[in-house]
C-alpha positions in Angstrom: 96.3 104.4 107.0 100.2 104.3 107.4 100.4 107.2 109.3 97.4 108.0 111.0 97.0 111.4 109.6 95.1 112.4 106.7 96.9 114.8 104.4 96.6 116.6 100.8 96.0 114.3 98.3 99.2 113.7 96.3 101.6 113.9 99.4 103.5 110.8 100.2 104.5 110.3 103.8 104.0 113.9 104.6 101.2 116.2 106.9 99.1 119.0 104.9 102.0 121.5 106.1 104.5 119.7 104.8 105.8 117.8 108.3 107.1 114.7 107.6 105.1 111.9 109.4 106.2 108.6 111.1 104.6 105.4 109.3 103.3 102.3 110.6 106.3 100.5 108.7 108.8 103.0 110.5 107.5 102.3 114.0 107.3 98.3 113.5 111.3 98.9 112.1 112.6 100.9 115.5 111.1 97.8 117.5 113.3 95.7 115.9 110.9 93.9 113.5 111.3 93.4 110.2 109.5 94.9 107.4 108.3 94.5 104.2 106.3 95.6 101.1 105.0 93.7 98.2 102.2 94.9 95.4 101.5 93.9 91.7 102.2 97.4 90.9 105.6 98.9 90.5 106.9 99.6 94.1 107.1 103.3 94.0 103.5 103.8 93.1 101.2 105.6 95.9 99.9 102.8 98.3 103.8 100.8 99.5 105.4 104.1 98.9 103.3 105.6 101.6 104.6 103.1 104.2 108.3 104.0 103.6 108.5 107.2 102.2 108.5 110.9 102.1 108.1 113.8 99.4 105.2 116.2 98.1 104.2 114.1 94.8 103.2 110.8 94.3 104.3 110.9 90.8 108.2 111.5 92.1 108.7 107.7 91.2 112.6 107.7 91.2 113.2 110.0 94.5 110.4 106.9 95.9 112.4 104.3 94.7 115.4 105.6 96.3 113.9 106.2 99.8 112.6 102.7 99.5 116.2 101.1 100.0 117.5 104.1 101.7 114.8 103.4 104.5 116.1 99.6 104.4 113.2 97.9 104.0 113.8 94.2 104.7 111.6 92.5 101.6 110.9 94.6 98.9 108.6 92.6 96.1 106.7 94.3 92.9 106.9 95.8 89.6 108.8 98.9 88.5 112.3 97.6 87.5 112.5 101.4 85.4 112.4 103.5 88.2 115.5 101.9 89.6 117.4 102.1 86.9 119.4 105.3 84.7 117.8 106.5 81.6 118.5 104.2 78.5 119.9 101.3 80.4 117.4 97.6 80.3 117.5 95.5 83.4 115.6 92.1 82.8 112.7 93.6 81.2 112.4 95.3 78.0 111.6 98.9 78.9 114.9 101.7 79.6 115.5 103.1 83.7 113.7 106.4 83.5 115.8 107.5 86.3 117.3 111.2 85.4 120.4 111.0 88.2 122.0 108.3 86.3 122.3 105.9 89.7 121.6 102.0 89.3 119.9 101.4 92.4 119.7 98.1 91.8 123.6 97.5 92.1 123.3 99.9 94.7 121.0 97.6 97.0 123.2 94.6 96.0 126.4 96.1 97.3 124.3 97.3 100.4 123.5 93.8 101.1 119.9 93.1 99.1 119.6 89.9 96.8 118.4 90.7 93.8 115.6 88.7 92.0 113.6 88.9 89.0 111.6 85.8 88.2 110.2 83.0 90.6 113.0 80.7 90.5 115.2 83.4 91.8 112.6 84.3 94.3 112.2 80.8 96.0 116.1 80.7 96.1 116.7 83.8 97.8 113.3 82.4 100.3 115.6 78.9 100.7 119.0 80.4 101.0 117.3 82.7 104.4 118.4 85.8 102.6 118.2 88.6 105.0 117.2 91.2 102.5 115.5 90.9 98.8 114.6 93.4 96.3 112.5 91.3 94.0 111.2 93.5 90.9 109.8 91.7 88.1 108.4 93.6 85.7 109.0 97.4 83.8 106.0 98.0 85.6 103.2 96.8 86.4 102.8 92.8 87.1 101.5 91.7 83.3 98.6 89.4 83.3 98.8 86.4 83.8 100.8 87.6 87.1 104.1 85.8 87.5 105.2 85.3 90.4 101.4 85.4 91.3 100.4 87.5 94.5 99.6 85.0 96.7 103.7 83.8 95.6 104.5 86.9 96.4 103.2 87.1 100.1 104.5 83.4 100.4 108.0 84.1 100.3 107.9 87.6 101.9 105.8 85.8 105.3 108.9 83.0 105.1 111.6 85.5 104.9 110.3 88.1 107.3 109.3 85.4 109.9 112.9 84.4 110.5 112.9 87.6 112.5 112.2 86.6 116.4 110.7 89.9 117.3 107.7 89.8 114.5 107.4 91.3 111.4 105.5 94.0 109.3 104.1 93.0 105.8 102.0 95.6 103.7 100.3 93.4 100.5 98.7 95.7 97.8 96.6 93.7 94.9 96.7 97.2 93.1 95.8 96.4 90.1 92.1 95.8 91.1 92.0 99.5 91.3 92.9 99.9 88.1 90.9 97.8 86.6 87.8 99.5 88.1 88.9 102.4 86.9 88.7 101.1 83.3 84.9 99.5 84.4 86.3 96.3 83.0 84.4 94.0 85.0 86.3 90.5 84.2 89.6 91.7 85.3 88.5 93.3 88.6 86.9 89.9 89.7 89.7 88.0 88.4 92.2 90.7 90.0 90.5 90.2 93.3 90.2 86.4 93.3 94.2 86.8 93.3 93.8 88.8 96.1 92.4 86.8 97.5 94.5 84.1 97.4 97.0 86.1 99.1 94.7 86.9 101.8 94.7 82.9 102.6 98.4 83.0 102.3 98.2 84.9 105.1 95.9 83.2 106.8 97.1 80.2 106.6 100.8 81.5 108.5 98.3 83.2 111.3 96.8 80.5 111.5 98.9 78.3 114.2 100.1 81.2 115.8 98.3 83.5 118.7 100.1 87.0 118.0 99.7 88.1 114.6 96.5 90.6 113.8 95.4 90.1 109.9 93.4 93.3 108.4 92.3 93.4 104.8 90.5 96.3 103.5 91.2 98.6 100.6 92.2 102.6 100.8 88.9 103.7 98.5 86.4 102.1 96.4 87.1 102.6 92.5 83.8 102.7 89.7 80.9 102.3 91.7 81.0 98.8 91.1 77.2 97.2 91.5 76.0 93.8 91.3 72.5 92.4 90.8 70.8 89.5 90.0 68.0 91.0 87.6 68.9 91.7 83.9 69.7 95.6 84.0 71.8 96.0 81.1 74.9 95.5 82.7 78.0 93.1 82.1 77.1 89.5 82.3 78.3 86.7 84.4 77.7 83.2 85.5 78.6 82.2 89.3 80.3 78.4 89.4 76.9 77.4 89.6 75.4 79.0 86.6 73.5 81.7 88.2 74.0 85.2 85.9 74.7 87.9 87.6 75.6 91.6 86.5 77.7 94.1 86.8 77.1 98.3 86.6 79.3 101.3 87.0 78.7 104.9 88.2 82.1 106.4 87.1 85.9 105.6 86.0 87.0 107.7 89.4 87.5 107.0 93.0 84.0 107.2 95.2 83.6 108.2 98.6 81.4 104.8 99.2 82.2 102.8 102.5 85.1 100.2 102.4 84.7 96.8 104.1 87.4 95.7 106.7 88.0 92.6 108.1 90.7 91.6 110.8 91.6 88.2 112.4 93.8 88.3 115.6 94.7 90.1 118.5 93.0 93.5 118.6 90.8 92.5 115.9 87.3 93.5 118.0 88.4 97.1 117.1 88.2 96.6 113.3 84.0 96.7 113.7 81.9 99.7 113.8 82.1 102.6 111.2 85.3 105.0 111.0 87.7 107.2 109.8 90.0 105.3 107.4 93.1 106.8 109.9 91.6 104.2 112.0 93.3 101.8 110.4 96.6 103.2 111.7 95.0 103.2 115.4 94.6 99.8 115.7 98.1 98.7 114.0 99.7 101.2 116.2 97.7 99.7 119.5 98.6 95.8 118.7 102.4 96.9 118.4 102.7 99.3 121.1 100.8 97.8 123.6 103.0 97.3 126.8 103.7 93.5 127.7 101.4 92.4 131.1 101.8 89.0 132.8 98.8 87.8 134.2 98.4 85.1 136.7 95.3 82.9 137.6 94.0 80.5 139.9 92.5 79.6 143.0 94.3 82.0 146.2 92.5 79.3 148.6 92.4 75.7 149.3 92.8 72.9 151.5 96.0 70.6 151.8 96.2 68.1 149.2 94.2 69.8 146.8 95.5 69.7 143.4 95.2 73.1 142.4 96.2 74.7 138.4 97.5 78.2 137.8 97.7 79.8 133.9 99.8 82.6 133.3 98.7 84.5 130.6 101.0 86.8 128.7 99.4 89.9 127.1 99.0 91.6 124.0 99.4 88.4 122.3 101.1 90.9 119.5 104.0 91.5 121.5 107.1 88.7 121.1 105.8 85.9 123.2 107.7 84.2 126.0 110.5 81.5 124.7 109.9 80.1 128.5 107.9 80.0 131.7 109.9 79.7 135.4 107.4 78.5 138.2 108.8 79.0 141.6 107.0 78.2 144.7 107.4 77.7 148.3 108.4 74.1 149.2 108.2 72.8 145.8 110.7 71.8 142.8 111.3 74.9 140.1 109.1 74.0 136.7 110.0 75.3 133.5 107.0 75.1 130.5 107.4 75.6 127.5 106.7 79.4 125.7 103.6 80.7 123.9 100.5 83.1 124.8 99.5 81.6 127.9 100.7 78.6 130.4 99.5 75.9 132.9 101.4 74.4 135.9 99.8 72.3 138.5 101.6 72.1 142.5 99.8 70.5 145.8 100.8 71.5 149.4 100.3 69.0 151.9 100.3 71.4 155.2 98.2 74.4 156.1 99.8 77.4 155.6 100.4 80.5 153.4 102.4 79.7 150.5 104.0 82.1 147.6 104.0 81.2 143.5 106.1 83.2 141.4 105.9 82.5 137.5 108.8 84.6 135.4 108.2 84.9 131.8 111.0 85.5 129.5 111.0 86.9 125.9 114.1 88.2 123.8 113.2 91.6 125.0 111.8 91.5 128.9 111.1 89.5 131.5 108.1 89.5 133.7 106.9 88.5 137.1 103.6 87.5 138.8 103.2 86.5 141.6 100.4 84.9 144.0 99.6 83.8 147.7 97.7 81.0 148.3 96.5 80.3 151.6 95.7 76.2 152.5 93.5 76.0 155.7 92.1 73.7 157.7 89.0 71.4 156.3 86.4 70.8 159.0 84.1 68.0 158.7 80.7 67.8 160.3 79.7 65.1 162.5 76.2 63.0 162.8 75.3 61.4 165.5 72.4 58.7 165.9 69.9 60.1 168.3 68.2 57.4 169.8 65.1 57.9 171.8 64.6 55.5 175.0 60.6 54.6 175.6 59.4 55.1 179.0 58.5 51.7 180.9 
């Protein structure tokens, strides 16, 4: 899913040959947006470490750790304070770095310009202050239950840092520990696991929400346990919904499973989340919502009589690329109007003469500007006549 490509399993970053491979994350960064990864796992483990790095095993969790700030990933938020840290040292958590080269990397990412944080206070601060870059890590490892900062916190603070950015951002959210816990069959804590999930989904919905050019996927990279539910008594762990209805839960196996993975999307480019695919599909449609080229689009009527009030929308696609901060309208015999930025815009102009007349609306973002243009033509408006016809009667 971050590159597009699938590849040996174990490899991070890397094509079955070895090639290193250009991520999702990568691509979004060259563009000028900012980036970021947050999980409840530590932060070189498998799924944010294949947005930003680049090495043979998964398991290489200190040469991970190091590409991670190396690659300058703007907001960095999870577990795994031992991998940054040398061998017998403590950081804020009890466990020693279990790093072999003897580097702090977290000093290292503070003189580079990262604020460190390891506990929600510190978190919201370095959100309030506008800190450019955070490396948050606040556990040994993994995130220990009851989470805290919780997921959805998590993806909170990374949205309001990473939105500063004018040109967009990137944000990969990994609830990893679902996985985990469906790999032990333990039924409570991959419900209760995914309910935090899913209050970091809303997070994110509720930032897309008021906007027109951010595209929201969920899904998961492979189903864990052959996880079943059922309403009938079969001998599986019980449960009560909120309204009392049992339900219950079986399991096939303690591995991965090849069963179909649900994906939803919400946004721009969204229509090419349905249908059944490849998981490296994934990649396709991230890649097509930030590489799309910018289009202007002008509508409205191209004929009309003088005196008409006529209104033209300019429309500025993908609604994924940085959206306009303003809209010039230009047209023959008329006063220049300005309106306001966003995904699309109305202006309204009346000529009072026949004629051909030319409207030019110039869009301009932090990165192009774009022209349409349109002729309209006002002609003449002929009006049909009645006359009384009145018959005479013969003497």
């Amino acid at each position: 899913m971050a590159t597009g490509v699938k590849t040996e399993n174990g490899k991070i970053g890397l094509g079955p040959d070895g090639t290193p491979l250009s991520t999702i994350l990568e691509q979004a960064q060259a563009r000028g947006l900012a980036v970021g990864l947050v999980t409840n796992t530590p932060l070189a483990h498998a799924t944010p470490a294949a947005f930003a790095a680049h090495t043979g095993s998964r398991y290489a969790m200190a040469e991970i750790a190091r590409q991670l700030l190396a690659a300058r990933v703007d907001v960095l938020l999870g577990g795994g304070e031992n991998a940054f840290l040398p061998q017998w040292w403590t950081g804020h958590y009890p466990e020693p770095g279990t790093r072999t080269d003897g580097r702090n990397l977290i000093a290292e990412a503070v003189e580079a310009g990262y604020t460190y944080v390891w506990d929600a206070a510190g978190l919201q601060a370095a959100a309030l202050m506008h800190a450019p870059r955070v490396l948050g890590l606040f556990a040994d490892e993994e995130l220990p239950r009851p989470q805290t900062p919780t997921l959805a916190a998590l993806t909170e603070h990374a949205i309001s840092i990473l939105s500063r950015r004018p040109e967009g951002f990137f944000l990969m959210v990994e609830g990893g520990q679902i996985d985990w816990a469906c790999h032990a069959n333990d039924a409570a804590l991959a419900i209760g696991d995914t309910l935090a999930f899913d209050a970091a989904v809303a997070a994110g919905l509720r930032y897309a929400a008021g906007l027109e050019n951010t595209l929201v996927i969920v899904t998961s990279d492979h189903e864990t346990g052959g996880m079943a539910l059922s309403l009938s008594n079969n001998g599986g762990q019980a449960f009560a919904m909120p309204d009392g209805t049992p339900f219950y839960v079986t399991w096939t196996t303690d591995d991965h499973t090849d069963t179909n993975v649900l994906v939803n999307a919400q946004g721009p480019w969204s229509s090419l989340a349905t249908g059944i695919y490849e998981n490296t599909h994934i990649y396709t449609l991230m890649a097509m919502a930030l590489t799309a080229s910018p289009e202007l689009i002008l509508d409205g009527s191209s004929l009309a009589y003088p005196g008409e009030p006529l209104t033209f929308a300019a429309h500025f696609n993908p609604i994924t690329a940085t959206l306009p901060i303003s809209y010039l309208w230009t047209a023959t015999g008329q006063t220049p109007l300005t309106t306001p930025g966003g995904a699309h815009s109305t202006a309204g102009f009346t000529w009072p003469l026949t004629g051909t007349y030319t409207l030019t609306v110039t869009a301009r973002t932090p990165e192009v500007t774009l022209t349409a243009r349109r002729f309209i033509m006002l002609r003449h408006q002929w009006y049909t006549l009645y006359l009384p016809l009145i018959q005479k009667r013969a003497p």
